[in-house]
C-alpha positions in Angstrom: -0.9 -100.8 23.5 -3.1 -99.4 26.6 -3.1 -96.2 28.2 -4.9 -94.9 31.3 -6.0 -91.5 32.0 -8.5 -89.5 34.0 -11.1 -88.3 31.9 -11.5 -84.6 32.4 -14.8 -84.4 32.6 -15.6 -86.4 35.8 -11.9 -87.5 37.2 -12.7 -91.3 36.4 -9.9 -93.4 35.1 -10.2 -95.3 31.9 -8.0 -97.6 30.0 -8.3 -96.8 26.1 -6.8 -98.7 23.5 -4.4 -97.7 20.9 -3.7 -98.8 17.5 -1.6 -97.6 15.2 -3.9 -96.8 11.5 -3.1 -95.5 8.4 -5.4 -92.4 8.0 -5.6 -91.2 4.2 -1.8 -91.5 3.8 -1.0 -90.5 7.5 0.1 -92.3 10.3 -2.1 -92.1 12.9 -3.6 -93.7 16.2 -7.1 -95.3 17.3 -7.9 -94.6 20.5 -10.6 -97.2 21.2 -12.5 -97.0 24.4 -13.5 -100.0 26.9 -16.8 -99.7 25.2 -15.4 -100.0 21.8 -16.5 -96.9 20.8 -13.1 -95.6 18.7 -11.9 -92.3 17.0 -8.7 -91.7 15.1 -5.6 -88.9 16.1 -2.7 -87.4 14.5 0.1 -85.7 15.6 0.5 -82.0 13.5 3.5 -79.7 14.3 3.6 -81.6 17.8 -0.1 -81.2 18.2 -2.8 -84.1 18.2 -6.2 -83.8 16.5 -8.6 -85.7 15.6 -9.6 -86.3 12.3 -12.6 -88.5 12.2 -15.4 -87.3 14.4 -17.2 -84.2 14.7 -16.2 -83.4 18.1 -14.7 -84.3 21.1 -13.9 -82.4 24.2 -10.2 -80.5 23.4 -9.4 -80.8 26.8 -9.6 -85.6 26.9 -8.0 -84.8 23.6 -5.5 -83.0 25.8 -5.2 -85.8 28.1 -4.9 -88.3 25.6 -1.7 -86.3 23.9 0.2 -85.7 26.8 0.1 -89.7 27.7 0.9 -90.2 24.4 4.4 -88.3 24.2 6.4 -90.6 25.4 4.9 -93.6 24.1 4.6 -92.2 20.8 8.9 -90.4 21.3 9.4 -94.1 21.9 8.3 -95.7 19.0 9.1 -92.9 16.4 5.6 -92.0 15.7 5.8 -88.1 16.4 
């Protein structure tokens, strides 16, 4: 699946990639950039964090989660 967001940082819309992984036991989802660049989210207690990087900016993870809701409601993933 494909969403599209603004980033945060400089209001430019990008289309990232999403793929449902298996993340030491957990479900999660790959968010993969046009670039193919690619790091991994779970949904905790109706939060999502990222679990395999050492940082990226809380507030595209913010971004990301909110245009995530639905799709994930949808398709029992949260």
């Amino acid at each position: 699946m494909e969403i599209v967001i603004k980033d945060p940082s400089n209001d430019v819309e990008l289309r990232l990639g999403v793929e449902p992984e298996d993340y030491n036991g957990e479900q999660c989802l790959r968010i993969v950039y046009p670039n193919k660049d690619s790091f991994v989210m779970v949904q905790k207690n109706g939060d999502w964090e990222v679990v395999d990087e050492e940082f990226i900016n809380p507030e595209l993870i913010e971004v990301i989660g909110k245009a995530l809701q639905p799709k994930a409601s949808y398709n029992s993933l949260s």
